[in-house]
MIKOL-298995 format. One record per atom (N, C-alpha, C): residue in three letters; z, y, x. Coordinates in steps of 0.02 Angstrom, whole numbers, plus 50000, padded with zeros to 5 digits. Layout:
BEGIN
AlaZYX...
This chain:
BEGIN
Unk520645523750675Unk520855517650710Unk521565518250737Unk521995523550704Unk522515523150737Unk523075517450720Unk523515516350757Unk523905510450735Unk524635510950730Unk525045507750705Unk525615510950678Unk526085502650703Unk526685509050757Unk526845502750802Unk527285496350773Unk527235492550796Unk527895486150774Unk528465489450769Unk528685492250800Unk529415495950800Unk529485500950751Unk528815503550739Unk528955509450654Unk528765504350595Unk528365501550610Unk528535496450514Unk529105493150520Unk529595488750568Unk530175487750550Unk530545493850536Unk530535500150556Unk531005506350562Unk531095506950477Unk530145507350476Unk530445508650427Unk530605504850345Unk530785498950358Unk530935494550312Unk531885495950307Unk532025500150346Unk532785501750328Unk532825509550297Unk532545512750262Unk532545516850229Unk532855513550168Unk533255518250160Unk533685514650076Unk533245513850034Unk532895520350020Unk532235518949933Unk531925515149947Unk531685513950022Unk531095506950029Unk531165502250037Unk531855499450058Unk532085494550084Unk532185488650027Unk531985483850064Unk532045475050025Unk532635471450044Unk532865467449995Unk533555464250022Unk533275459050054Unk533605457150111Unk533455449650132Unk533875444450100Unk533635438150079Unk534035435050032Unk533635426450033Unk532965426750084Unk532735420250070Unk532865415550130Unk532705410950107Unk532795406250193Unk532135401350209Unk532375397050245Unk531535394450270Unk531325387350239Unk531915387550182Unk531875380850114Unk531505385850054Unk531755391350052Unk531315394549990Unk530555398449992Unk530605397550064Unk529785402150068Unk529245393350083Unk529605391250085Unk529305382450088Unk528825381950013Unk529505380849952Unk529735382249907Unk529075386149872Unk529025391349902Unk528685397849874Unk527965393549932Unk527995393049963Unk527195390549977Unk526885383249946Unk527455378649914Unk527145373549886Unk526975374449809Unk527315378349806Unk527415380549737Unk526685386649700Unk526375390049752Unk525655391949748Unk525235388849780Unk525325385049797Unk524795378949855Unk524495374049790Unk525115368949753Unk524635363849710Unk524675367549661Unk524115368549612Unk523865371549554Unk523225368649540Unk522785372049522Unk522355370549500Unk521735366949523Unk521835366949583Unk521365362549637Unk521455354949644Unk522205351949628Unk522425347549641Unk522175344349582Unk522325344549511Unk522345344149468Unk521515343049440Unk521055348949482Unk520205348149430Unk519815348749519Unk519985351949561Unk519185352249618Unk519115346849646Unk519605339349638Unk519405333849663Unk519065329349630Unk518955329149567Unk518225327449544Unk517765330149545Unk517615336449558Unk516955339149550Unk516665339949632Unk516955340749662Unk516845340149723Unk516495331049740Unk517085326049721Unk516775316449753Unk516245316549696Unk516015319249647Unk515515317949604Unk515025319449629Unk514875327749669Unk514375332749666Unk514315332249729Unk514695331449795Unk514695334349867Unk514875327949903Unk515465325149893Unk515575321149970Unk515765313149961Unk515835309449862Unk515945306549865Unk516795305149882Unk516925298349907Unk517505295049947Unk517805299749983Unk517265303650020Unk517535307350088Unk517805311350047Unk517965314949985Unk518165321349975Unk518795322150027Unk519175315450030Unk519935317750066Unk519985320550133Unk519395316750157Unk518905320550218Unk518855329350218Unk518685331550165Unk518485336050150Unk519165340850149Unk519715337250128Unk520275342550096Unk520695342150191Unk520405337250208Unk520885336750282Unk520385343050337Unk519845341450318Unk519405348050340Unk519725356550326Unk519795357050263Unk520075363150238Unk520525364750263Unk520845360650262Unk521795359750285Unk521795362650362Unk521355359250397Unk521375360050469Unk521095367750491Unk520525370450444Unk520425378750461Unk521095382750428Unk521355379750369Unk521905383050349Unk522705381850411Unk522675377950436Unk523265377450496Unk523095381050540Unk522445382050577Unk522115386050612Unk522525395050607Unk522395395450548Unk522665402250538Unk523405402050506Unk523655397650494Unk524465396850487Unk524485397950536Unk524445395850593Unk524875396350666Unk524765404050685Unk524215409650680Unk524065414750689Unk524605419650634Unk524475415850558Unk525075420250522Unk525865420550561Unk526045412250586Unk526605413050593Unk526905417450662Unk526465417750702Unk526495421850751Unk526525429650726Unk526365431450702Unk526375439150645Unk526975437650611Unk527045435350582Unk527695435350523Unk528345436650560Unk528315432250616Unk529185431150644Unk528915438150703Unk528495439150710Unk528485447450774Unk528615452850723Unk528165454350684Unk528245458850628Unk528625457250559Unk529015455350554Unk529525453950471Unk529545459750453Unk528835462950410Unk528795466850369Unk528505463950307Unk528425468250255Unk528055466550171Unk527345469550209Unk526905463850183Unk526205468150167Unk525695459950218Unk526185456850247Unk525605452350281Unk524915453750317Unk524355449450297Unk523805452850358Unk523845458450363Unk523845463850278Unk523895472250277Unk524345473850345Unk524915471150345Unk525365474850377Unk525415473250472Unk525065467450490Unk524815465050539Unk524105467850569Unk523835470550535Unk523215471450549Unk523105480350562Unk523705482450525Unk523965489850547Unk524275489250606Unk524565486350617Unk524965486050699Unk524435484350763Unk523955480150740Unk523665478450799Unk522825480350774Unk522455482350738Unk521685485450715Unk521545490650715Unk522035493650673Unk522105503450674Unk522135503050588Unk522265509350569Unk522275510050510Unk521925508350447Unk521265510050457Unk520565508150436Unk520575500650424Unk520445497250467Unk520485490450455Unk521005487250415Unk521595490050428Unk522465488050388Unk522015490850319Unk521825495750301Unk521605498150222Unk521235494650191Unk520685490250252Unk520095486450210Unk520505480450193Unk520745475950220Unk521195470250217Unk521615470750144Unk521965477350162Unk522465478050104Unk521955477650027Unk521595483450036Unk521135482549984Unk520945475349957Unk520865472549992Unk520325465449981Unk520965462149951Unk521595461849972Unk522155457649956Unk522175459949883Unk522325465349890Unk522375467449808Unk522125465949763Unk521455464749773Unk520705462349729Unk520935453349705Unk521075450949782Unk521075443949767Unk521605444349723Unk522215445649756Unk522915440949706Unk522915443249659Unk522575448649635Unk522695451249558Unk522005445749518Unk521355443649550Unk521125439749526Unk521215433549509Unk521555430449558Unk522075422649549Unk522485425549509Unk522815430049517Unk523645429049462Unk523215429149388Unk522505430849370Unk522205430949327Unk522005424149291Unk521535420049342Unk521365416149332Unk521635410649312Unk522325409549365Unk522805407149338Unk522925408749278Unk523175413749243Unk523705412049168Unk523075411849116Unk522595412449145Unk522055410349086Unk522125404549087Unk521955397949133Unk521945391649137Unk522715389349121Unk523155392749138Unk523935390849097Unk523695391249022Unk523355395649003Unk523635396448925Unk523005391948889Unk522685387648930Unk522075383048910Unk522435377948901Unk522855376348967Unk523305370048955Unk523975369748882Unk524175375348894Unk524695377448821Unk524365375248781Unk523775379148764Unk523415377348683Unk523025370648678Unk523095366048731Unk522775358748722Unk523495356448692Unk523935357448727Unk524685354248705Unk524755355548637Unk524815361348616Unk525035365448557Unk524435359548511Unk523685359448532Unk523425354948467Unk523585349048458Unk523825346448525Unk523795338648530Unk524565337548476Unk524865342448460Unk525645344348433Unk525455345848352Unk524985349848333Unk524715349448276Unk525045358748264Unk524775360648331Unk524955368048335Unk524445370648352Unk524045376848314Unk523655380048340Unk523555386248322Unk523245391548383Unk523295397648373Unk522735401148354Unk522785407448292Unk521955409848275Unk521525410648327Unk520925408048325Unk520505410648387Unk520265415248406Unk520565420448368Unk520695428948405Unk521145429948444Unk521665424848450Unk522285425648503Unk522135420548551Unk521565417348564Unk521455411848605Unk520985413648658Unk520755418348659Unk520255421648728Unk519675420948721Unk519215425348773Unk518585423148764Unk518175418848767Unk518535413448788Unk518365405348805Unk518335403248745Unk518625403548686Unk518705399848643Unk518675404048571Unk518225408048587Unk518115414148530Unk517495417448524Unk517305417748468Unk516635424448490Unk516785429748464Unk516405432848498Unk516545443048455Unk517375443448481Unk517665447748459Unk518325450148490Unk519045442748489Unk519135444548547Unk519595439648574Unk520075439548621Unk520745439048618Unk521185444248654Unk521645434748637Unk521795432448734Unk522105429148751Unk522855429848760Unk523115429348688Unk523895430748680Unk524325428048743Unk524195420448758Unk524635415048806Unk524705417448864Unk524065419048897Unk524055422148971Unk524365428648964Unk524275433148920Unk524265441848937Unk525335440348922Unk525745435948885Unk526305437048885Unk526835432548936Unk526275429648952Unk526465423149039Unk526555430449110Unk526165434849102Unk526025435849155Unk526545443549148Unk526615444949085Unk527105449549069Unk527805446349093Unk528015440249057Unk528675436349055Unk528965435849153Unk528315433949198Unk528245434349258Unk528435440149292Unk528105443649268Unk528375452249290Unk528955454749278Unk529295454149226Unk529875453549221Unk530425450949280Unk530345442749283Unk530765440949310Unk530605442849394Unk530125444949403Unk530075447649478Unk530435456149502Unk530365457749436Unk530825464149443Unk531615463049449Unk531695457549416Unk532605457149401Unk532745452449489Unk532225452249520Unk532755451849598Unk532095443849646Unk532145445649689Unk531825437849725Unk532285432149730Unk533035433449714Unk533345425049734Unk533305422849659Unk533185426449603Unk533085424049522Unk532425420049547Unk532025422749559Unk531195422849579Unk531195412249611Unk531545414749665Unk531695406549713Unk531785401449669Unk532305405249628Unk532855398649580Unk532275396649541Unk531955398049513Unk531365398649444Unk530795392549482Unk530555396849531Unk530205392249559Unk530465385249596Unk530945385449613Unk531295378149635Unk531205375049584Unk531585375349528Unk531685370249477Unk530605369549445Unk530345374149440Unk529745370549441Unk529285367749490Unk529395368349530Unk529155365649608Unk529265358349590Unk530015356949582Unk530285349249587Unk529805345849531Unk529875349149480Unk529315343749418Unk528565345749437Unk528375348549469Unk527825348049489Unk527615342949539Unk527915341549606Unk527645337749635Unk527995330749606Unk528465329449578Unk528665325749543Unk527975320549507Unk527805324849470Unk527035324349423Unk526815319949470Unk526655324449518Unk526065322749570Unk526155317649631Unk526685317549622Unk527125310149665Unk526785304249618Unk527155304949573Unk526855298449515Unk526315298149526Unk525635301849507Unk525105299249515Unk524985295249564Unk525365297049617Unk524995294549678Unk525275287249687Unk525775286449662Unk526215279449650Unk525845275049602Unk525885277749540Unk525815276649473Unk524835273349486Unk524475278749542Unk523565276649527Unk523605272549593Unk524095272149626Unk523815268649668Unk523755259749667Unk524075258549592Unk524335249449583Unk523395250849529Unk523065256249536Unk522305254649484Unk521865254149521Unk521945255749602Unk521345255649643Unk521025248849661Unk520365249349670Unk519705245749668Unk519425247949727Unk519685242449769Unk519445245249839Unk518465244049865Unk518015242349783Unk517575244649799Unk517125250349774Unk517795254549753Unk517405262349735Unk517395265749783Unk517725262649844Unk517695267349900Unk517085267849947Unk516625261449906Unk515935260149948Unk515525261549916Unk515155266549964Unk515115269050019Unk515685276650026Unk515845274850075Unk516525279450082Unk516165287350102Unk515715287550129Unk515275292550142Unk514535291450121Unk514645293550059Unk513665291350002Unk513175293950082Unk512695290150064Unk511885293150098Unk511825299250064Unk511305305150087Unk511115311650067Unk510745311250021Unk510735312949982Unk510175313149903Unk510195320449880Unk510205325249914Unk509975330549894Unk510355335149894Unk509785342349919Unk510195346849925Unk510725351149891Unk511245353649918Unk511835356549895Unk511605364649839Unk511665363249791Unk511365369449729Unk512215373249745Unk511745380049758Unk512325386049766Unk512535385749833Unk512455381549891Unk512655383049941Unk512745388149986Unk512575394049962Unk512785402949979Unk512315401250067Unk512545405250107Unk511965406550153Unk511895402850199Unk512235396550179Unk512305392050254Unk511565386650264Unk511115387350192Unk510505383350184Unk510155386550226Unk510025390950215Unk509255395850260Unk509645394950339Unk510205395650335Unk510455395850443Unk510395388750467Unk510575382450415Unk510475375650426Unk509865373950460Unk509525377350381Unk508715375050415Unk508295376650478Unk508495385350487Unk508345387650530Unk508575382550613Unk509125382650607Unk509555379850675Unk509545372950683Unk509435368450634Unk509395360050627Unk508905357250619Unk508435364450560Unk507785359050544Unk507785353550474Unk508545355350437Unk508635350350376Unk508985357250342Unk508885354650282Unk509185357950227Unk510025353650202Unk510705357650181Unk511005355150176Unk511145349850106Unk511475345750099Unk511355341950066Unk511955336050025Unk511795337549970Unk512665331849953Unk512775324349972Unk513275322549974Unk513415317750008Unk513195317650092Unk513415312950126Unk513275313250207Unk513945317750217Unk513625317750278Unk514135323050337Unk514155329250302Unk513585332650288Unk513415340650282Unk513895340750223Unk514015334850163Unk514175336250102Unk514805335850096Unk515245334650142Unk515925335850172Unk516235342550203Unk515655344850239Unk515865354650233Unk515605355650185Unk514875357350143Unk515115358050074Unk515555357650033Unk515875350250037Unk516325351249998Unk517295355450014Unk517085355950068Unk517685359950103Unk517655365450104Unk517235370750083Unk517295374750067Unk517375376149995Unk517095370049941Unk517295369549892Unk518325369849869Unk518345365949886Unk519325362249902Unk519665369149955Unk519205371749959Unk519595377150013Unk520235380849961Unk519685381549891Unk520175387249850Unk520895384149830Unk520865375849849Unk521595372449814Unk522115374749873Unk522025377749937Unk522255381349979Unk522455387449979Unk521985391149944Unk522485398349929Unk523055399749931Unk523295404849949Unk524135405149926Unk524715404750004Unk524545399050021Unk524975399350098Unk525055405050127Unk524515407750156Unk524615416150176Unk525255421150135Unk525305418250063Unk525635423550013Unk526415424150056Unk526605417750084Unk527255417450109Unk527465423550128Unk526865423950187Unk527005431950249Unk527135436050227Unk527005435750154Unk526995443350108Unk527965445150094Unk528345438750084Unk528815438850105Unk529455441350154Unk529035441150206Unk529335443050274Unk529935446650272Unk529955452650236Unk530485458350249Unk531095455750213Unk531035450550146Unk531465448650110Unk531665442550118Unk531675439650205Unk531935434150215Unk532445433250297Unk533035430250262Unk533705432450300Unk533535431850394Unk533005425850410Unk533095425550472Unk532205424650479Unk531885430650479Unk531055429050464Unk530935424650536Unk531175428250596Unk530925425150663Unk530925418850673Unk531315413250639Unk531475408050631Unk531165400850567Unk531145405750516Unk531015403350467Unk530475404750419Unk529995412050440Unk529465412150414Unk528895407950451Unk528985405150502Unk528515399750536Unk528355390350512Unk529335391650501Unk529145385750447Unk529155384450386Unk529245389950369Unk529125389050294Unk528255389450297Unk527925393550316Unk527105394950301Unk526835388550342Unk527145383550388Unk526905378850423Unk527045372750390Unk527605369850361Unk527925367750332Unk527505365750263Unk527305370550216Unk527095370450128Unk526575367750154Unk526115372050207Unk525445368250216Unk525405361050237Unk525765360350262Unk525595352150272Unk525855345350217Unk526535349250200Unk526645345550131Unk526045347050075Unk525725351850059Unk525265349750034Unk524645346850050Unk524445345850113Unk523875345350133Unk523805337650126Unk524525332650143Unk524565325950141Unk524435323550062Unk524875330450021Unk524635326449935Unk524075325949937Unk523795330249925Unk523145332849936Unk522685326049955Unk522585324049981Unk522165319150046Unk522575312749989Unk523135310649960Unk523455305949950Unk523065305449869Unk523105313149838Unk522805312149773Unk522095308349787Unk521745312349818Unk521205311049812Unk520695304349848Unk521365301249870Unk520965294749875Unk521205288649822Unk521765291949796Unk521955286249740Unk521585287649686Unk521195294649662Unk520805294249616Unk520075292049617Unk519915291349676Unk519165289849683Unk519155283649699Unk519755281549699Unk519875274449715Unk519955269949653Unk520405275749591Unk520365273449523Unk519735271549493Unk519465275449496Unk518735276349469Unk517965277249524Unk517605274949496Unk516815276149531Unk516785283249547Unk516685285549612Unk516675293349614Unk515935296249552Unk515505290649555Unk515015294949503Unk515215295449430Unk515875292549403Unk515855292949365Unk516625298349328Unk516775299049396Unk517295306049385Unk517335311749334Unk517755313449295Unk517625320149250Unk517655325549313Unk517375329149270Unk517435337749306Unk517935340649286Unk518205340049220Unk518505345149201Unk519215343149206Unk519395337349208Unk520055334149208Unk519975326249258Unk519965326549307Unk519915320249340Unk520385316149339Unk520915318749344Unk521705313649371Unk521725312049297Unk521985315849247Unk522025314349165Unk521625306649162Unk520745310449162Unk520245304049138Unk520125299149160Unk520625299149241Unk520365292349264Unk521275290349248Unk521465290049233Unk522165285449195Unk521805283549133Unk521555288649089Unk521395285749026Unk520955280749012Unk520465278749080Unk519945276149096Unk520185268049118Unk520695267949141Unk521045264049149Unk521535262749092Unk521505264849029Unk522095263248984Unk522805264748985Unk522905269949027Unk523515272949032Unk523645281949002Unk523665282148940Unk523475289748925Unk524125291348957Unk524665289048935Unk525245290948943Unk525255295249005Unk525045292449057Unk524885295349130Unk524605302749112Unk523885301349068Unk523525308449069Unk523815312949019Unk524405311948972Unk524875316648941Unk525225320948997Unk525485316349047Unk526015318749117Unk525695322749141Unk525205320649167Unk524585325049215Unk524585332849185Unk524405331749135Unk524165340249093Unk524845343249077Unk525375340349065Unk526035344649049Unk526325346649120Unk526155341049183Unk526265342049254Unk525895350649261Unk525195352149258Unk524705354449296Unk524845360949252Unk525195361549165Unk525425366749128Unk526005371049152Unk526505364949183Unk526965369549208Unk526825371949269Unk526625367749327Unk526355370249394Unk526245376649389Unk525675378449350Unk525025385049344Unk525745389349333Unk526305389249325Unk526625395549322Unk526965400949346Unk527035394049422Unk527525394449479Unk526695397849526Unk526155395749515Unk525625399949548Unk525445406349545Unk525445407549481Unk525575413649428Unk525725418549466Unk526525416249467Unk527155422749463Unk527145421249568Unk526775417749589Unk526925420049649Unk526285424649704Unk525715422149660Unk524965426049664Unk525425434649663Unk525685435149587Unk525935441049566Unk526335445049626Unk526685439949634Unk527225442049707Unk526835444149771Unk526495441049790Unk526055443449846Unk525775451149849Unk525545451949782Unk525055457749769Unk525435461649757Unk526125461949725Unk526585468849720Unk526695470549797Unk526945467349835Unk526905467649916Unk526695469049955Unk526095468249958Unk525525471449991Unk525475480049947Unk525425479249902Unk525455489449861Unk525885488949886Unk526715487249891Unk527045490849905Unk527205493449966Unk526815488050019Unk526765490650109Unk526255496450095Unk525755495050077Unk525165502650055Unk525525509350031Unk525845505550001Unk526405514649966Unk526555518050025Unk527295511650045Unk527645515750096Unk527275518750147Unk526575516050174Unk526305520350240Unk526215525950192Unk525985528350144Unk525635535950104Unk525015532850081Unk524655525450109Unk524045525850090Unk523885526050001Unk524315524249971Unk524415523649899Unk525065528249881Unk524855530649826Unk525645535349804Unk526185533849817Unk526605537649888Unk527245533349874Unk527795532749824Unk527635535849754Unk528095532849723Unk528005528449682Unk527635522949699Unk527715514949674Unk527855510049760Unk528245514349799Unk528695510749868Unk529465511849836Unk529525515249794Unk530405515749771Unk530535508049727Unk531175506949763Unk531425500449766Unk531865501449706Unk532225497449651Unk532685497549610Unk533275499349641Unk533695504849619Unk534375503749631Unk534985497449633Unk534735495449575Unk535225488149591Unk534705482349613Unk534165481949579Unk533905475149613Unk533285475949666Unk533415480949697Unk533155480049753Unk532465478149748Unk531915480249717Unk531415478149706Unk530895480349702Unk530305482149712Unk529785488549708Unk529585486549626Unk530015487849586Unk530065488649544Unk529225492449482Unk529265499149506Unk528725503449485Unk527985498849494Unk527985498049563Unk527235492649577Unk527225487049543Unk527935483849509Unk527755477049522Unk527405476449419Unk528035481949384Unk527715482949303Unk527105485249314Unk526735490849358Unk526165493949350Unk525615488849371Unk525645484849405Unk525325479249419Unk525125472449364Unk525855471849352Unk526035468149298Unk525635467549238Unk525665473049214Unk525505474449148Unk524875475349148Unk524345479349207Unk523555478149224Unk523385470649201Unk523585469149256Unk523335460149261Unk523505455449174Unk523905457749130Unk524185455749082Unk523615457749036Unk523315462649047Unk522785465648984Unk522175463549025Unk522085462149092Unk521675457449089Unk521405451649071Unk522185448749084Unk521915441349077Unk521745439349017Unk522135445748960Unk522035444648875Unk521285446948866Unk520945449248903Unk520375451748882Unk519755447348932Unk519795443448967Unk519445440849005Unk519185435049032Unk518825432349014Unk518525426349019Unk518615421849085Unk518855417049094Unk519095412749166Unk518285412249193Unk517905413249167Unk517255413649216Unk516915419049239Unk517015423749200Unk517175430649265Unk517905431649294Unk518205428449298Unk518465430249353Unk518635425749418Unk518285421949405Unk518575416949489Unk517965418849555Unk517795423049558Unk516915422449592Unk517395425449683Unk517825431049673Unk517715434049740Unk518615431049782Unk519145426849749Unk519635425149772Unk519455422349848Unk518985415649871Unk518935412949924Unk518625416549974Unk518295422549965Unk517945425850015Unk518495430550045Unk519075432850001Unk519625436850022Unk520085433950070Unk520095426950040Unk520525425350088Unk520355423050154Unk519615420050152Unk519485419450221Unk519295425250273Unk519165431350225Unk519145436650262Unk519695439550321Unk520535438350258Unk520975441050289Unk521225435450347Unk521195429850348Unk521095423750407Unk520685426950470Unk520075429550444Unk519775431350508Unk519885437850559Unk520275443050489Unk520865446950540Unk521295446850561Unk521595443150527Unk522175438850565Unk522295435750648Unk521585431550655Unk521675428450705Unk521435433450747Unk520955439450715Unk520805444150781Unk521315449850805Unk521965447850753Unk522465453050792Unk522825450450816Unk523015442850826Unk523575440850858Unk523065442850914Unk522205439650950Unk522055439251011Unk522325446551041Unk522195452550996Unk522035459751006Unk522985461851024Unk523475460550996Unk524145462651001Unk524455459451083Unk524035451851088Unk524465449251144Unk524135453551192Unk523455458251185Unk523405462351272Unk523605468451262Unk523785472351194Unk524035477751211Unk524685478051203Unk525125471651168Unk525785473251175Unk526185464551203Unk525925464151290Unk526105459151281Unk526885458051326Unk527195463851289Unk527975465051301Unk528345463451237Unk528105462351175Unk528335462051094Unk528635455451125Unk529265454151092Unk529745448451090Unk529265443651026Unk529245438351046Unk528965433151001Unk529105425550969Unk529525426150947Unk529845421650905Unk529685415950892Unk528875415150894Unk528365407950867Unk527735413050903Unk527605406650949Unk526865409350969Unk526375405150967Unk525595407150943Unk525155406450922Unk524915399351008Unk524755394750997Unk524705390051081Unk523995391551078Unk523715389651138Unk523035391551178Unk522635400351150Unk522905405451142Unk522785410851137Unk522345411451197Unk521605414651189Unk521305416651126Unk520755412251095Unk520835405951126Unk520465400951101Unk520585397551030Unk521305396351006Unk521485394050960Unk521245398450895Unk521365404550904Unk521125412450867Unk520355412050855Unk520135412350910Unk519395410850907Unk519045404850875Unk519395401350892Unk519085395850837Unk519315394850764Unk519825398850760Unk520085399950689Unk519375405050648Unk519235408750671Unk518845414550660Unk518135411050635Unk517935407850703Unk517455403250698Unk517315400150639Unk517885394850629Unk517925390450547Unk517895394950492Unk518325399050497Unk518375403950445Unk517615407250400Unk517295410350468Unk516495414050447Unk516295407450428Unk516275400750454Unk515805396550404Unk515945395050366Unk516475393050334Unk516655392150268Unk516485398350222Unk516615402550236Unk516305409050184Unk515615408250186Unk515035407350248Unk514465408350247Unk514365400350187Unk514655396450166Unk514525391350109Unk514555395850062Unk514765399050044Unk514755403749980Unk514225406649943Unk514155407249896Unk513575407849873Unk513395417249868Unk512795419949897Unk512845426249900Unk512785430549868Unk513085427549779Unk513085433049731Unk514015434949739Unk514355430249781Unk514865431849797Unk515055438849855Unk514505438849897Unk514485442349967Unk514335449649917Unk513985450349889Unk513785455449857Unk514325458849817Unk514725455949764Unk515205457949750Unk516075460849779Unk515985455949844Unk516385455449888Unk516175464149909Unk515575464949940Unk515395472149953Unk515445478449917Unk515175476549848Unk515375482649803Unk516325483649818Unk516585478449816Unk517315480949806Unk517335485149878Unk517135483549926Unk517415486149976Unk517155494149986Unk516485492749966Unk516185503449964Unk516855505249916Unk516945503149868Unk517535507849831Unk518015507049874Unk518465503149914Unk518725504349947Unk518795508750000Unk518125511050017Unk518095518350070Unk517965522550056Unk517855521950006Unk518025531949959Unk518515529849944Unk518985526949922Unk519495528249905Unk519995529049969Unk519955525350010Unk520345527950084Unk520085535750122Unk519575535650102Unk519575542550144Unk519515547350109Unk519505548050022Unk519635553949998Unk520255554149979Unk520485547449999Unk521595548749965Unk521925547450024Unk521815540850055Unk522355535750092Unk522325540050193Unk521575542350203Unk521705543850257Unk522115551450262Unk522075554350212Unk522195562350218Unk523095562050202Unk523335555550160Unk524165553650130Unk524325549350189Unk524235548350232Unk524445542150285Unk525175545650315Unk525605542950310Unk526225545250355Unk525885543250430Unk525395540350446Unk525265541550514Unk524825548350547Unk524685552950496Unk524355559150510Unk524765563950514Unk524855565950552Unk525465572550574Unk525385576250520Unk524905578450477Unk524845585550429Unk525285580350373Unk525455574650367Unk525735574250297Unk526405569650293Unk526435569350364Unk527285566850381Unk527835573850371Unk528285569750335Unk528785575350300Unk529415574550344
């Protein structure tokens, strides 16, 4: 449980081999949070959600999400601008939990963003190869994945997306910014239109009933059915009230990513200032699309009669506008890339705060000579996730991303409460308002939204973490630069 002070993780972010250039500002970590914020949620969880769960209300639902996700923005941003180190909750949760806890966090981060940066370039290279046929281009279905193959099948699109990504994250973070700016802009661009473009198709009586009556219970609702019943006496159920946190924990995952900002920290020119609004900032610009998509599409169309797999697309086409649902899918193709390569970014970051303490080998913490970059972690990472995604089916892999992140939310908010009584001399740049109530109820939202989860998730979530404690205590506790026997 030992803890490793605010004043030694900045110390030691000025070591030459470890050290990150600062180079961002509080327009590019914006930038970098809108830019992994809309993806794939925007684009497909708002039909399946007003079909299956809440109806009308879905926007209800995404303003729900939004509001446990600000909850713990305000807790990140309080961390980010005290501590402007690499590694985020990891590196927050070492300063104020103790070591142990900083290892489980880190662990879990690792698991997630390497699973999103997965899932992602699989669903990129789904959208490529719809384009490529609709073009009269197509690839053998041995190079098309296991989605679209039987017997051996190796997803060429994703495994050289996520390579091409790795790359450009090695050659420096202000390349990194530039890349993602210019796709940021045609992304919400896309997604501007829709909201312009569907809102001259709305039928202001698909919105009735704006909150359906209950017709039955929620299939997969993870453990929150048996505590419902227990504590209410009803089983939970789609549509109604109940089917609005259902579905908010559904829409939670189009949230991912905001946290990734913090991961930032060390490589941005004035963090105390500008990592607060940049991570405060993306979230709410997306949270308004968000809420804006999703009432112009359920407004397009009958929520029962929503696609799952492409909503925004099918309800233009439904209306006689393909043209729209060409935009949509070339919109949601390029998006997925700027999610990609910034999932990717997060997770080299976090290893590379893990290096530098000893808990992971430190030599994937050596930074490039010229570009300044944890270089070693970011190819060795890289190239994992690349032979994953070529070998791996988008339905094993999305199962344990939302449990990670609400996990690291819930340490989050228990170290800002835990830092303001043992260090409440730390200079603070952006502070967290009504401490420790605001925290606490962040925490609060947090455990229920995970307890929606379904508990073949909890289970897997667990296996990762036993490997995580043999692996900390037969490597990471005995390599810790915080143990006197192995500080040099």
């Amino acid at each position: 449980m030992r803890t490793k002070s605010v004043e030694q993780s900045i110390q030691d972010t000025e070591e030459p081999e470890h050290a990150l250039t600062r180079s961002l500002s509080a327009l590019d970590l914006t930038v970098f949070g809108v830019g992994v914020i809309i993806g794939t949620g925007i684009f497909v969880l708002t039909g399946a959600v007003a079909k299956e769960q809440a109806g009308p209300a879905t926007a209800l639902a995404f303003v729900v999400a939004g509001v446990v996700c600000a909850l713990a923005a305000l807790c990140y941003a309080e961390f980010a601008s005290t501590v402007p180190v690499a590694g985020s909750a990891y590196t927050f949760s070492y300063a104020s939990l103790g070591e142990l806890p900083a290892w489980i966090i880190g662990w879990d981060l690792v698991l997630e963003f390497a699973l999103g940066t997965a899932v992602v370039a699989v669903g990129w290279a789904g959208y490529i190869r719809s384009l490529m046929d609709n073009a009269g281009w197509h690839l053998p279905l041995a190079l098309s994945g296991p989605d679209a193959a039987h017997g051996f099948a190796f997803d060429l699109l994703a495994f050289l997306l996520v390579l091409v990504l790795t790359a450009i994250l090695v050659l420096g973070m202000k390349l990194s910014a530039r890349v993602t700016s210019v796709v940021v802009a045609i992304k919400v661009t896309v997604v501007l239109l829709v909201i312009v473009a569907g809102s001259f198709f709305i039928k202001a009586e698909n919105w009735s009933p704006f909150v359906p009556e209950p017709e039955g219970t929620v299939s997969g609702s993870g453990l929150t059915a048996p505590l419902i019943q227990l504590m209410f006496g009803y089983e939970p159920t789609t549509y109604g009230v109940q089917g609005i946190f259902a579905a908010a924990a559904v829409v939670f995952f189009a949230f991912i990513g905001f946290d990734i900002v913090a991961t930032a920290a060390e490589e941005t020119r004035v963090p105390q200032r500008d990592m607060p609004r940049g991570i405060l900032g993306s979230l709410f610009i997306c949270t308004v699309l968000y809420v804006a998509v999703s009432v112009v599409v359920t407004g397009m169309q009958k929520y029962t009669r929503l696609s799952v797999d492409a909503p925004l697309a099918d309800a233009f086409k439904e209306t006689g506008h393909p043209f729209y649902a060409g935009l949509i899918s070339f919109g949601a193709a390029v998006g997925l890339t700027t999610v990609c390569m910034i999932l990717l970014l997060g997770q080299t970051r976090v290893f590379f705060a893990m290096s530098r303490d000893g808990l992971l080998p430190r030599v994937f913490s050596k930074v490039h000579p010229e570009f300044a970059t944890p270089y070693r972690s970011t190819i060795l990472l890289g190239v994992i996730i690349a032979i994953v995604s070529g070998f791996t089916s988008i339905s094993e892999l999305a199962s344990l991303v939302n449990i990670g992140t609400l996990f690291a939310f819930v340490v989050v908010a228990l170290g800002v409460i835990i830092l303001r009584r043992t260090r409440p001399d730390l200079h603070r740049a952006f502070r967290t308002p009504w401490v420790p109530v605001l925290p606490a109820v962040s925490v609060a939202a947090s455990l229920w939204l995970m307890l929606n989860l379904p508990a073949e998730t909890w289970l897997r979530f667990g296996v990762w973490m036993v490997i995580g404690f043999f692996v900390y205590f037969f490597y990471g506790r005995g390599h810790s630069r915080m143990n006197p026997q192995a500080r040099r």
